[in-house]
N, C-alpha and C positions, 0 to 999 in steps of 0.2 A: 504494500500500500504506500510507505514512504518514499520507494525509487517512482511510482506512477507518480504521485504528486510530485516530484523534483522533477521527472522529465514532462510533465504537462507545463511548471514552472520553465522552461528551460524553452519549449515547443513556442508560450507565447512571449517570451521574451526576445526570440528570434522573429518572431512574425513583426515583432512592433520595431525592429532594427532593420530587416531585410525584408525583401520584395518575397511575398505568400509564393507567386509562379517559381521562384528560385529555389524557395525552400522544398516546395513539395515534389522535385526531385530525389530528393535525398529519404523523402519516407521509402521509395524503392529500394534503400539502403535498411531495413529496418531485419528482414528477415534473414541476411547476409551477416548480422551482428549477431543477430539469436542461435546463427547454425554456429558461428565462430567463436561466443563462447560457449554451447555446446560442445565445442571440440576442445576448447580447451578448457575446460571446466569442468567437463561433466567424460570425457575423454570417448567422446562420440566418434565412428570412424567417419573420417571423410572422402567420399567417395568422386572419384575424377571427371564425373558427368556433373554433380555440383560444384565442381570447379570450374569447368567449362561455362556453366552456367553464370557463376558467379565472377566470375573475367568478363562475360559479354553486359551482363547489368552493368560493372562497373564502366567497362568502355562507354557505353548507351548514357549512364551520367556524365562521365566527362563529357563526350559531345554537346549532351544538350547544355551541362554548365559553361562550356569553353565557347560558345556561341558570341555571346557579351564578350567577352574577354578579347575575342579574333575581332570583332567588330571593332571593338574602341583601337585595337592595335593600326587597321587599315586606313582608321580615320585621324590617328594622328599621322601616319603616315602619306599620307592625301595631303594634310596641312603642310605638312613641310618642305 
């Protein structure tokens, strides 16, 4: 009960700093934290199909995060 309440603290204390579209990227990250401390925590085997899996989520975030990031790059770049 105490960790749900620090990360719902945590959830809106990010929304009222950064952009809700940016964030809710990253909950696609949520299940990828649960298998990984299952694995190291609870000493779950890890299986190379969620691996695979879990490389192509994290690719699919960076992309959509790195969007903004490439954009503001071309446009200084333009400027100069």
């Amino acid at each position: 009960m105490l960790v749900s309440f620090a990360s719902f603290l945590t959830w809106f204390w990010l929304l009222r700093h950064y952009l809700a579209a940016r964030l809710g990227v990253f909950s696609f990250l949520t299940a990828l934290f649960g298998m990984g401390f299952g694995v190291w925590l609870l000493g779950e085997p890890l299986e190379p199909r969620f691996v695979l899996g879990a490389t192509l989520v994290l690719a699919g975030v960076m992309l959509v995060s790195s969007h903004g990031w490439l954009s503001a790059g071309r446009a200084r770049r333009a400027r100069s």
